[in-house]
C-alpha positions as CSV (number, residue, x, y, z in Angstrom):
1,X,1.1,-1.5,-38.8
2,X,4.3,-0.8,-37.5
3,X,4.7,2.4,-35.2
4,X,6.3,3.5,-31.8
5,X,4.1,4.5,-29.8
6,X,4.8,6.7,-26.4
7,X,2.1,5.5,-24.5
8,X,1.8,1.9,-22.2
9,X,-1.7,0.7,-23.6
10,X,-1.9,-0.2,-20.1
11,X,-4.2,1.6,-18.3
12,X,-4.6,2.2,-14.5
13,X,-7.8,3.4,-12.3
14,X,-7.2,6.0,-9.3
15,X,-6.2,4.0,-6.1
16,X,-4.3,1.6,-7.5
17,X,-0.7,1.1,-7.1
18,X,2.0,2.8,-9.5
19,X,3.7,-0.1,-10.6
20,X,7.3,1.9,-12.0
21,X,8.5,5.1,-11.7
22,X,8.0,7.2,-14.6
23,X,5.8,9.7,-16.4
24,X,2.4,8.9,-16.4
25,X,-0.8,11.0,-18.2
26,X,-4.3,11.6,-17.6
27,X,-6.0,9.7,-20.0
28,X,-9.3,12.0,-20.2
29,X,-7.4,15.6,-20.3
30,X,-3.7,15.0,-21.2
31,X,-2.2,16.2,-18.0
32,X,1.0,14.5,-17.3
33,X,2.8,13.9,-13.5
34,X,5.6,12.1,-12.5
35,X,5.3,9.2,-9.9
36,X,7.3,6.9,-8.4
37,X,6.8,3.2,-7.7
38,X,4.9,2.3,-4.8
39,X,2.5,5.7,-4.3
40,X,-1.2,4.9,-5.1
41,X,-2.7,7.1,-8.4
42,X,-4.8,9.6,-7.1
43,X,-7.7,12.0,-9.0
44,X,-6.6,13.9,-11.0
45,X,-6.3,17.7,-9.9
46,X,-6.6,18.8,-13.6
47,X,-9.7,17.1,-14.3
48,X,-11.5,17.9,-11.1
49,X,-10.6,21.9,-11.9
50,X,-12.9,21.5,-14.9
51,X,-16.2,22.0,-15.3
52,X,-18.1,19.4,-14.3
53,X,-18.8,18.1,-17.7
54,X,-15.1,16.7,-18.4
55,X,-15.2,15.5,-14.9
56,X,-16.4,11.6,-14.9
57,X,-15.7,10.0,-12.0
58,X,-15.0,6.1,-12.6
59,X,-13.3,7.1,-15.8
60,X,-10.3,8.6,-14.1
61,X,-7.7,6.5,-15.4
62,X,-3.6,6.8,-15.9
63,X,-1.3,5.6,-19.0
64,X,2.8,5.1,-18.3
65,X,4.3,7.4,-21.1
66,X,7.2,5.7,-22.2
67,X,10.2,7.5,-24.2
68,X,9.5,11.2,-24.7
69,X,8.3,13.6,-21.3
């Protein structure tokens, strides 16, 4: 199956360093921020504004969008 896909399938947990500078989303809500090399991913501020329910800590994890912002 041949498609482009926008997203790195390369997936990075909260406290870990942002390897490039770029876009990168939420992978549990879809909220998208822009980081730059060398800052650490934090929580998300979207996901903990949610009810508790969407909230999962330990899931909290970032994808690089490539191409389209």
């Amino acid at each position: 199956m041949d498609y482009t896909d926008e997203y790195n399938r390369e997936t990075y947990k909260v406290g870990s360093t942002v390897p490039e500078d770029g876009y990168y989303i939420c992978v549990p809500c879809g909220s998208k921020k822009y980081l730059k090399a060398g800052e650490r991913f934090a929580s998300c501020l979207t996901c903990l504004g949610k009810e508790r329910r969407y909230f999962r800590r330990g899931l909290e994890l970032w994808e690089r969008i490539i191409g389209k912002k």
